[in-house]
LOFI-957702 format. One record per residue (C-alpha): x, y, z; residue in one letter. Coordinates in steps of 0.25 Angstrom, whole numbers, plus 5000, padded with zeros to 4 digits. Layout:
! residues N
XYZa
...
***
This chain:
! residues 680
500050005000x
501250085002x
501450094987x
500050114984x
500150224992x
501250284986x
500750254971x
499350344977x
500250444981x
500850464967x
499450454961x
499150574967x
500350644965x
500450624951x
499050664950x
498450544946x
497150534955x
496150554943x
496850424938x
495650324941x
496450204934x
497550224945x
496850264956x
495950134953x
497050054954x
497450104966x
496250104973x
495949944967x
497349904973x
497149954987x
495749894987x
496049754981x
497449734983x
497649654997x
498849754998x
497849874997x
497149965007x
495649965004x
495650115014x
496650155005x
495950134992x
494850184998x
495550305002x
495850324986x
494350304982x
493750404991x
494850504983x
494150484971x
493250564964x
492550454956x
492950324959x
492850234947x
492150084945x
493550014948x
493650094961x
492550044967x
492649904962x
494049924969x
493649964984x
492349874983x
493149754980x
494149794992x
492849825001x
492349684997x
493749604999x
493749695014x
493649625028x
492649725034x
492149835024x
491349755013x
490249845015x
491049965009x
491149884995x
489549894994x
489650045000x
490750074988x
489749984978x
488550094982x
489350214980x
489850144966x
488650144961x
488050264966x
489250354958x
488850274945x
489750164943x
489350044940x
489649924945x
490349794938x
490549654940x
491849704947x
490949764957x
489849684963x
490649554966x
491249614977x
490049704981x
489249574984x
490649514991x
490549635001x
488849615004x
489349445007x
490249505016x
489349605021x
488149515021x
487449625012x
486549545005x
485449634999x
486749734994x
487249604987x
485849574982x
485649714977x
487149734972x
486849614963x
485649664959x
486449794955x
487249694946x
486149624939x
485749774936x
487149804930x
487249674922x
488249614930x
487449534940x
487749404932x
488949424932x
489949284938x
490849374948x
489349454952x
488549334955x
489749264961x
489649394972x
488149364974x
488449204978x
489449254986x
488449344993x
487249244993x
488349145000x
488649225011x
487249255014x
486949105015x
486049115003x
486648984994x
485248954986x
485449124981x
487049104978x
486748974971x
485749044961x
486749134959x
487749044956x
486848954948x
486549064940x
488049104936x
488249074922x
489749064923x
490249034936x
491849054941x
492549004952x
491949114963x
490749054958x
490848914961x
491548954973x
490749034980x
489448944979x
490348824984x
490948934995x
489448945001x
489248804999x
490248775008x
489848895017x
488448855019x
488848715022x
488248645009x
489248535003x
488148484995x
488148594986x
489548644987x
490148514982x
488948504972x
489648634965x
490948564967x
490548464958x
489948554948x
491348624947x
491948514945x
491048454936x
491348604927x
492848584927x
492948684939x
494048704947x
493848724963x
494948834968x
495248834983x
494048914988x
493148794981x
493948704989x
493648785003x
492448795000x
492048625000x
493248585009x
492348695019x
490948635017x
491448505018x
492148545031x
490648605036x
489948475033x
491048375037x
491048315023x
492448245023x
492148175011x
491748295001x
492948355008x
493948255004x
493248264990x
493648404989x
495248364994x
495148264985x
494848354973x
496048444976x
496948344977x
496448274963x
496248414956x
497648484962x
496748604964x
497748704969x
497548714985x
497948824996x
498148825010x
496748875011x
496148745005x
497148655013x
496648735026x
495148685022x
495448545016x
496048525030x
494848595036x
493848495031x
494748385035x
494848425049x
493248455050x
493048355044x
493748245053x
494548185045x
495848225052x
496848125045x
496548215033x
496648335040x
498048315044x
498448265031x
497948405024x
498748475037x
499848415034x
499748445017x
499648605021x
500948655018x
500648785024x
499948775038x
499348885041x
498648935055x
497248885048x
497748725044x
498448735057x
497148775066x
496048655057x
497148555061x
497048585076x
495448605075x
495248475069x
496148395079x
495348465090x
493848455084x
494248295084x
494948285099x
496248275095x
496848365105x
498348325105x
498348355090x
497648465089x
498648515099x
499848465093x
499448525079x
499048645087x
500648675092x
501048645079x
500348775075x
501248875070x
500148995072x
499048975077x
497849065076x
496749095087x
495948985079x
497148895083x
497048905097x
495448905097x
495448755092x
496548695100x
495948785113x
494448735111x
495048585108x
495348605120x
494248635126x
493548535118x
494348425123x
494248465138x
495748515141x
495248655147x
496848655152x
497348635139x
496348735132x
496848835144x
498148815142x
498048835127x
497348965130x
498349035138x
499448975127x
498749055116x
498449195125x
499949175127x
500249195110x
499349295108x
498249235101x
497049325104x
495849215109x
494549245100x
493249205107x
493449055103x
494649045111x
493849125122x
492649015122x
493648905121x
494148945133x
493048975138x
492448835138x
493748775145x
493548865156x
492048805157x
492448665156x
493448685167x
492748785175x
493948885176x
493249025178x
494649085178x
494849055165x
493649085160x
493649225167x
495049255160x
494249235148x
493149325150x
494249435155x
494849405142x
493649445134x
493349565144x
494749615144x
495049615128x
493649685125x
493149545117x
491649565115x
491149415117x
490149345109x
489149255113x
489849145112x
491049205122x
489949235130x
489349095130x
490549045134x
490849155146x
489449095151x
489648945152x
491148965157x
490749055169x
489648965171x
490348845171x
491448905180x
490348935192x
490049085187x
488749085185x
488549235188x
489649265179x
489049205167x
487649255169x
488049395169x
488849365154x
487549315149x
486549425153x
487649525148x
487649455134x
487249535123x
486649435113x
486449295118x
486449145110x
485649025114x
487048975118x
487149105128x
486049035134x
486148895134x
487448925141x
486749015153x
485848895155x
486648805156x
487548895167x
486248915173x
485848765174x
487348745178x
487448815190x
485948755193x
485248905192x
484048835184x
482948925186x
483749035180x
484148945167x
482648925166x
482349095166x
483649115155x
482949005146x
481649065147x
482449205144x
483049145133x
481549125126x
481249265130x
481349405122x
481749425108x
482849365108x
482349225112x
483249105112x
482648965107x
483348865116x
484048745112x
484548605117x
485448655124x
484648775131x
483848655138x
485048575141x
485448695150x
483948715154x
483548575159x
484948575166x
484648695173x
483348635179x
483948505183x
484948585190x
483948665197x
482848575199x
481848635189x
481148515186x
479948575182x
480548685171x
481448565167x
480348485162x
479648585156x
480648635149x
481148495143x
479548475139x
479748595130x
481048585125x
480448505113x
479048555113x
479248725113x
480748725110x
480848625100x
482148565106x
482348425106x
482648345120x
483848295118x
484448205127x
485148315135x
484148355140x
483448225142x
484748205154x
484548355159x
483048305162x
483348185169x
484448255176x
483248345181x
482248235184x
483248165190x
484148265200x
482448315206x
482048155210x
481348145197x
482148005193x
480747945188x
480548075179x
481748055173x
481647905171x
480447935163x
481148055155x
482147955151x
481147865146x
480547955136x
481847995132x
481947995115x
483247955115x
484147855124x
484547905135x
486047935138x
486947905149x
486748045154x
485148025154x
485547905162x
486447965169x
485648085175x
484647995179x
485647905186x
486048035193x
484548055198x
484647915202x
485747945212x
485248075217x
484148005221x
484447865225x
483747815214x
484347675213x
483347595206x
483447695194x
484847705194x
485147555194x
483947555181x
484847655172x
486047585176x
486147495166x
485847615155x
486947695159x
488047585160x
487447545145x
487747705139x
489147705147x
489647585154x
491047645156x
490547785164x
491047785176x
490347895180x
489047805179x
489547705188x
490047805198x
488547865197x
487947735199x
488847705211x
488547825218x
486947805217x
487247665222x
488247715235x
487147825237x
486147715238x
487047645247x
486947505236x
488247485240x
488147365232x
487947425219x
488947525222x
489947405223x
489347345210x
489447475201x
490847485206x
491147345203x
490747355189x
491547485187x
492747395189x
492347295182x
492147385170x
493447455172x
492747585174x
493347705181x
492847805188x
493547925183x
494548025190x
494248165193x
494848275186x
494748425194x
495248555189x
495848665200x
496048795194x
497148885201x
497849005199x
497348985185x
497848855183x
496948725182x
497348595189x
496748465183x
496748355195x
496148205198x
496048135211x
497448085215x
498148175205x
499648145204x
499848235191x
500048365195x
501448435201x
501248455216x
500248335217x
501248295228x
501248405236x
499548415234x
499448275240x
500348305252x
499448415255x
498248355252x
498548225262x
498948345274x
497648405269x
496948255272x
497748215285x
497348365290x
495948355288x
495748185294x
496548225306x
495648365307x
494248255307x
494948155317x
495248255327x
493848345326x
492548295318x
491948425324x
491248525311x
492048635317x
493248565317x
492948525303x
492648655297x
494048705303x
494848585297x
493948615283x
494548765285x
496048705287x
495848635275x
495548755266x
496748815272x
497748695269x
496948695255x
497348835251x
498848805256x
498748695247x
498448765234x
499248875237x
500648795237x
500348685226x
499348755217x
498248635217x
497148595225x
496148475224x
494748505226x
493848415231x
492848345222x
491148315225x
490148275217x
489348375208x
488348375197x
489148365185x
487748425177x
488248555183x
489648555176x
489848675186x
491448715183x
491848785196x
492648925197x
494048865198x
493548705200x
493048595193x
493248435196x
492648345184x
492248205192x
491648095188x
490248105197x
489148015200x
488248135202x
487948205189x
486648135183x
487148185168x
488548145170x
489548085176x
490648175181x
490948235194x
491148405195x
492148435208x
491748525220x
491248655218x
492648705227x
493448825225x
494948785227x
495648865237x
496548975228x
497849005232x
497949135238x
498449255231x
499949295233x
***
């Protein structure tokens, strides 16, 4: 541009600004040329006394080919018009380009209107414009009239009818026209080949797609790193992931793109340790990068690894995008770290990040699931514009925290206003929870009744368990049997096992032995069954079955599974089991773990008095604290609690094994605080 500017400067000196042929050139150069500067020939224009036709083609085809000023091509077409130039078929093609962009689409009906007028409607590169404009409206029956109606189609032609083919995710016919081109003698040229390798990415058609590799390695059709990227694309989405390697491997220069589908497909399959490994093998790596491998992740359960992973990518400057945020987001639900998740949200207030919904969403569910209850009503009342997820999610932190009437006011909310929300599956999941929770038999037979008959939703058998789960936690075992016997479908194991749940609750022996038989049928293996059964048995006091289950556990070989706990301190989360050798200091935590025990026997032998007890309760805190505070890890101790909660607390969460919960079988740890180091 430098020299441009300096050829400008001689134009004027030399007197040569009434030279429009010049001038012209000028401005077509800094409008067109990707060395240009469309201000600069725009600077120019507005100099002029009468711009000429050329002129205005020039800076509405650089207006069109813009990132963000399309509208200023159909603005400059106006005021062409309007000074009595007419337009050509240089003009409206990239007219109609800037109304796709702008989603204008009565301009670009009218503008083609316009042509028909002039007598260059028919024209190939005109009509080829109004396909494209049709396409990007979504409108394929309008852009194939169009394009049926082209007496002599080009390249552009065919590709941009295959292009919103492929868009629209209709294979059928985008190969249909694949097969007429080749049937005319046509060649396809790269975009052709994006194009089909997309839709058969969209619709999982592996076959069509190796159809489509197969021609380009039988015609020699010349291939870029673009259709490499896309060829290795539809591989990868579509599962074949010995041929996606192979295609990896044939890309001579790897860029950030190839890199990233590599990673994303070993991740959408589980294949963590490779997805990983081709992940450090990355030369640059993108925000997209670290989005797949910190959301496989998450996927996967390794909260530690996704943490980790995080700070490692904070560390190299890569700015986390809201997918990286919601990623994180999610770990921090899962594990219930509220400190994470509040490093988060600062992170959004502090850098001025305007949240979508969907960042929203995920704020509500983590300070939910962390115990924060308050926290995350306050973000929903203050969202601007809410989705049916928006509430789905507050229902369900409603019914988590067992505030069941108040889940049962938001969804008749939802229904209210303007701006009513239909709800969903999901929506009555969460609802149906809520009064189990809470007790709400009545609201939770009524709304089950209407689910099908006002809402239209379907019962699934999601919310067949949630009703048995209901009947059966309020003494209503009989109901429930009865519900599952109208049920349309076989009932799971987590049917059964919510009513084996109700079964212990109350005593119900008879019942429990009767479903026996079905559970150990849908998983002979679960341990958590047998440990459920055992339980009902031990509070029954049938000490003979319990000696029996346990027999047959051995038998079978099944073990009762370990307990995994998480601590979090000083920002640092532990992972521990019972009689956990693994970590550094475990020597030193045992040692003071056994004083702790001979403290507190010797205290009980000495004085049984509650007094007494209280005090050595209050000497165990104390000795507790000193403990943390010199080795940096504490053990909390474990209880049962309903697993249908999935309450995360503040800075501890234990994952058990539990005989308890009546729709699973896993064990949540005690809702304690561990004792915090003081500060220095």
């Amino acid at each position: 541009m430098n020299q441009i500017k300096q050829v400008h400067a001689q134009i004027i000196l030399q007197g040569l600004t009434n030279q429009s042929l010049t001038l012209g050139k000028l401005i077509a150069f800094c409008a067109v040329n990707h060395a240009g500067n469309l201000e600069y020939a725009q600077l120019v224009f507005d100099q002029l006394k009468e711009p000429n036709k050329f002129m205005y083609n020039s800076l509405i085809r650089g207006y069109s080919n813009s990132d963000n000023n399309q509208v200023k091509a159909v603005l400059l077409y106006r005021e062409m018009v309007n000074m009595g130039h007419s337009p050509n078929e240089f003009t409206l093609p990239f007219v109609l380009k800037a109304c796709a962009f702008q989603s204008m689409y009565w301009v670009a009906v009218l503008v083609h209107g316009h042509g028909i007028k002039l007598g260059i409607g028919s024209q190939v590169c005109v009509q080829n414009g109004l396909i494209n404009v049709y396409v990007v409206r979504g409108l394929l029956l309008n852009a194939r009239k169009v394009f049926d109606g082209i007496s002599d189609r080009t390249l552009v032609s065919w590709n941009s009818m295959i292009g919103g083919y492929s868009k629209m995710g209709c294979f059928k016919e985008a190969f249909l026209l694949f097969k007429e081109m080749r049937e005319l003698g046509l060649e396809l040229d790269g975009f052709s080949l994006v194009s089909l390798l997309s839709v058969c990415s969209q619709n999982r058609e592996l076959n069509l797609g190796r159809f489509v590799h197969l021609y380009m390695e039988v015609t020699g059709v010349q291939i870029d790193l673009i259709v490499m990227n896309a060829l290795l694309d539809m591989y990868a989405k579509c599962g074949d992931l010995g041929s996606a390697q192979i295609v990896f491997e044939r890309i001579p220069n790897k860029n950030v793109v190839s890199w990233t589908t590599m990673v994303s497909a070993y991740a959408k399959h589980r294949f963590v340790e490779y997805a990983r490994e081709i992940f450090d093998m990355m030369p640059v790596k993108n925000v997209v990068s670290w989005n797949s491998m910190i959301s496989c992740y998450v996927r996967e359960g390794c909260c530690k690894e996704a943490f980790d992973l995080f700070h490692e990518m904070c560390e190299t400057r890569v700015v986390p995008d809201e997918a990286t945020l919601v990623c994180v987001l999610s770990a921090c639900s899962q594990v219930g770290d509220l400190v994470m998740g509040e490093k988060v949200h600062n992170y959004v207030r502090t850098n001025d990040i305007i949240p979508s919904v969907t960042l929203r969403n995920a704020l509500i569910d983590m300070y939910a699931k962390c115990g924060s209850l308050g926290i995350a009503m306050d973000i929903f009342n203050e969202m601007p514009e809410r989705n049916l997820v928006s509430w789905n999610v507050v229902i369900g932190a409603l019914a988590l925290h067992g505030h069941g009437l108040r889940a049962v006011e938001l969804f008749e909310e939802m229904q209210a206003g303007r701006n009513r929300i239909w709800p969903d599956e999901f929506t009555f999941m969460g609802l149906l929870s809520a009064c189990s929770h809470s007790g709400l038999v009545d609201e939770g037979r009524y709304y089950f009744e209407r689910m099908e008959t006002f809402f239209g939703v379907s019962h699934e058998i999601e919310h067949y368990a949630c009703m048995v789960d209901l009947f059966g936690r309020w003494g209503l075992v009989e109901e429930a049997v009865r519900l599952i016997g109208g049920m349309p479908m076989k009932p799971d194991v987590v049917v059964w096992g919510a009513l084996l749940g109700a079964c212990r609750i109350h005593a119900n022996v008879e019942i429990g032995k009767l479903i026996l038989k079905q559970l150990l049928e849908l998983e002979p293996n679960s341990s958590g069954l047998y440990v459920l059964l055992s339980n009902l048995f031990c509070e029954s006091h049938r000490w003979e079955d319990v000696k029996n289950i346990r027999k047959l556990m051995n038998d079978s070989g099944i073990i009762k599974c370990r307990a995994i706990s998480f601590i979090e301190i000083e920002g640092r989360v532990y992972e521990f089991m019972v009689d956990e050798k693994g970590h550094e200091t475990s020597s030193n935590i045992y040692t003071m773990l056994d004083q702790l025990t001979d403290q507190l026997r010797s205290a009980f032998r000495a004085s049984r008095k509650p007094a007494f007890e209280i005090k050595v309760i209050g000497e165990l805190i104390d000795v507790n604290s000193q403990m943390e505070l010199h080795q940096g890890v504490i053990a909390a101790g474990d209880h049962e609690a309903s697993s249908s909660n999935n309450k995360a607390n503040k800075n501890f969460q234990e994952t058990k094994e539990s005989s308890e919960s009546p729709t699973s079988f896993r064990k949540r740890s005690r809702k304690g605080v561990p004792v915090r180091s003081p500060s220095k």
